[in-house]
N, C-alpha and C positions, 0 to 999 in steps of 0.2 A: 792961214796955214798952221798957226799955233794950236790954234781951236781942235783943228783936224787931225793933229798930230795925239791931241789929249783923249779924244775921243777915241778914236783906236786903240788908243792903250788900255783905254777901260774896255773896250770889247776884248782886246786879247786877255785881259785880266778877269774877264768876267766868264769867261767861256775855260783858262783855266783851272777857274772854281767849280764852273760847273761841272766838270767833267768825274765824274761819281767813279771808284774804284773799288769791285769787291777784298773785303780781307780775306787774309789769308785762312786756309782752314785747317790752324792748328789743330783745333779738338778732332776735327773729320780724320786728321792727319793720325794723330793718336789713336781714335777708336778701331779704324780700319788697320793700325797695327798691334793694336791688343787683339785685336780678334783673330787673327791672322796667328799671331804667337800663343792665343789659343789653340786653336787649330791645330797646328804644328802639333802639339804637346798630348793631341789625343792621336798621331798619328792619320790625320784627314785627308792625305794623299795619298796614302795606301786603302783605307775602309770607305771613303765616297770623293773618288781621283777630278769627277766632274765638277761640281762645287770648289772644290778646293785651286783647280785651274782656273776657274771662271774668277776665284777670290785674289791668286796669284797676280793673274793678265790685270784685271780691272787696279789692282795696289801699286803694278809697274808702270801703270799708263796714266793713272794719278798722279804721280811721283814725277813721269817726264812735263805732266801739264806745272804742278809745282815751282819745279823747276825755273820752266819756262815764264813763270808768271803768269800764266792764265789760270785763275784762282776759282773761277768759276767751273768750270771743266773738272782745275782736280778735283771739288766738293766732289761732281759728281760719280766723279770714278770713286774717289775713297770710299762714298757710300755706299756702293756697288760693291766695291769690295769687303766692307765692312758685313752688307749681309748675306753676303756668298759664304765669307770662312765663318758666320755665323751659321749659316744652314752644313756647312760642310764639320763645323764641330758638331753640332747635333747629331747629325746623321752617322758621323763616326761612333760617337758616344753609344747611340742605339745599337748601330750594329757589332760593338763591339761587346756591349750588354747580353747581345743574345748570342754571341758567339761563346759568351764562359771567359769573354780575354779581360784580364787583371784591366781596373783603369787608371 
């Protein structure tokens, strides 16, 4: 009985070692809001509204996975969003270039 008891303890102990958890994604977390407050800063929701939504949505639903602890998920929305308000600061930048508007 003794035996029995010790041996389950090493399986419950071993299974929760095993048990692998992604980190958090500070830096994703970061990137996807520098670029974002990039973004912002060239005015991306007014000179290309699509990009710039697609970077919003994708940074807000990062943030609830976050949150929530599923760390995997937010990598990949942060990411998503990180190169959304990248395309959306570009594309502002240009077409603000060929409009004559100050940057």
């Amino acid at each position: 009985m003794r035996l029995q008891r010790i041996f389950i303890g090493i399986l419950i102990f071993s299974a929760i070692l095993g048990c692998q958890t992604v980190p958090a994604p500070l830096e994703d977390y970061s990137l996807a809001r520098a670029a974002i407050d990039a973004a912002r800063s060239v005015q991306a929701a007014r000179h290309s509204p699509g990009y710039w939504h697609q970077a919003e949505e994708a940074y807000r639903k990062g943030r609830i996975y976050f949150e929530d602890r599923d760390y995997q998920k937010a990598k990949e929305q942060f990411v998503r969003a990180r190169f959304a308000a990248e395309k959306a600061e570009n594309s502002a930048r240009l077409i603000r270039q060929k409009t004559g508007d100050v940057l």
